[in-house]
N, C-alpha and C positions, 0 to 999 in steps of 0.2 A: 082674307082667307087664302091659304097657301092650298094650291091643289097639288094631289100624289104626281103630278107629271112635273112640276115643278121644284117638288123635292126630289124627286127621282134624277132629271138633270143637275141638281145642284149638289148633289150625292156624287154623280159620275163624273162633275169638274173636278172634285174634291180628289174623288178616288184617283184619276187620272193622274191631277200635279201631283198627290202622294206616289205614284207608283213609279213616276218619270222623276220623284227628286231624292228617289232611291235607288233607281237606275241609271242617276246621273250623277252621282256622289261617289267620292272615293270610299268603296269598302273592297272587302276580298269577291276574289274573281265570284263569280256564280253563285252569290249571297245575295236573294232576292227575295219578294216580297209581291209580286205581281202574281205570279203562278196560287197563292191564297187567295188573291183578294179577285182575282178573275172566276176559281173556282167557286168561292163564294156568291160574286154577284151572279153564278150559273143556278146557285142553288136559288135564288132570291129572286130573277127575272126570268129566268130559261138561257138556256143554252147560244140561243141565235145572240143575245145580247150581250153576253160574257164574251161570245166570242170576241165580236164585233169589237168590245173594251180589250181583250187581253193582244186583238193584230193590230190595234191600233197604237196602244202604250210599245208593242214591238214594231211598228214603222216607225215612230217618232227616235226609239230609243235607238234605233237604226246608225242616223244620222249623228245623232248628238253624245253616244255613249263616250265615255272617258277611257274605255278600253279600245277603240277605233271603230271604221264604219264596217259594217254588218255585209254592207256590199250585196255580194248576191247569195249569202249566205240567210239574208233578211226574210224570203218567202219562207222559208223553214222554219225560222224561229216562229214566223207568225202563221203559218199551219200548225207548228206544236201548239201555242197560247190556244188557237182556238181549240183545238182537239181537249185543252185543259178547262176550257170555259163549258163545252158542249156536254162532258163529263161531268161535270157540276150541275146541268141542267138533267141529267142522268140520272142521279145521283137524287136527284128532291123527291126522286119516285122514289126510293127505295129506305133511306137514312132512318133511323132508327132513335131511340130515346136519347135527346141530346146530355141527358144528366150523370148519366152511366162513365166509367174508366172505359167500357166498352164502344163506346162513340169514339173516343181520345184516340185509344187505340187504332180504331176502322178510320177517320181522320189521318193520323199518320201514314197508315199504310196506304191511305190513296193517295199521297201526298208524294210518298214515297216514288209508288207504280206509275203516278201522272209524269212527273220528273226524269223517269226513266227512258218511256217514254219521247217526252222532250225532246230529253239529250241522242236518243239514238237517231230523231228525226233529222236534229240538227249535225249531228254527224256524218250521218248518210248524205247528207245533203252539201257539205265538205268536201267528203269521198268522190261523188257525182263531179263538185264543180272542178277539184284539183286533178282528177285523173288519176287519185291512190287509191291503193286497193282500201276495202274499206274497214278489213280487220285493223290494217295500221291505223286509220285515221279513229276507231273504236280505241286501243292502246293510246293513242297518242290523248287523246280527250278521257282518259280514263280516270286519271288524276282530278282533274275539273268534275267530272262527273259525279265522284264520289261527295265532294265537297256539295256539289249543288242535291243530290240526293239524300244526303246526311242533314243538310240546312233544312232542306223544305221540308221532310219527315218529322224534325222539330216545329217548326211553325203550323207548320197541318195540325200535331199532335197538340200544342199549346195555345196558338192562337185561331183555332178556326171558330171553338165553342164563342168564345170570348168576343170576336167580330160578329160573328152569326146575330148574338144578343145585342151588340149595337144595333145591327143595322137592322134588328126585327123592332129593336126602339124607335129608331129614326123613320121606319118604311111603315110602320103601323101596322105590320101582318103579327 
């Protein structure tokens, strides 16, 4: 007999190499998949736990990303993940009929606002380490931004329902 603490780890191995072997693979810049599946496992576990998954997939991807090392630019990325995990644990209190366009919607646009978010944490946090002012380092990341806000607005919007119903498969709730 499998216990839920047991599929619950073998769920977060899973999610993890998923989230690190899309974080480690050549695609376009700030085209990711982590920022769902963190908010998601917030909405599924609680927030402390999403966290926990979405600074950790950003320490690792730190190190090993294909676009180079994160440096000290790294705690930022991984205070945005959590602030997107803990929002998902946020979020299990409020969510609404998941069968609705109406869900799709509210999906996207937190999807959207989590992203935004992000980006501005990790920007700021650019600005801080280089000494630039931080509307330039805003400008300068704005191109990236768009892309990464535009990406996750679709994935929020398309695939949050659709993971949601997995993992309420898999997790028995």
């Amino acid at each position: 007999m499998i216990t839920r603490t047991t599929r619950q780890l073998a769920l977060f191995s899973v999610l993890i190499a998923t989230c690190l072997g899309v974080q480690l693979s050549p695609r376009p810049g700030n085209v990711e998949f982590t920022s769902l599946i963190t908010f998601t496992l917030g909405v599924f576990f609680g927030g402390v736990i999403a966290g926990m998954f979405g600074a950790s997939v950003m320490f690792v991807n730190g190190f090993l990303s294909p676009w180079g090392l994160a440096g000290m630019n790294m705690p930022f990325q991984m205070a945005g993940m959590i602030i997107i995990g803990v929002a998902g644990g946020i979020y299990r209190r409020y969510r609404t009929d998941e069968s609705s366009h109406r869900f799709c919607a509210e999906a996207a646009i937190l999807g959207a606002f989590l992203t935004l978010i992000f980006d501005l944490i990790t920007n700021s946090g650019y600005a801080i380490l280089t000494s630039i002012p931080i509307f330039l380092a805003f400008f300068a990341g704005m191109p990236m931004s768009v892309i990464h806000v535009f990406s996750n607005t679709v994935f929020f919007g398309f695939a949050f329902t659709p993971l949601s119903n997995v993992l309420q498969r898999f997790v028995g709730r």
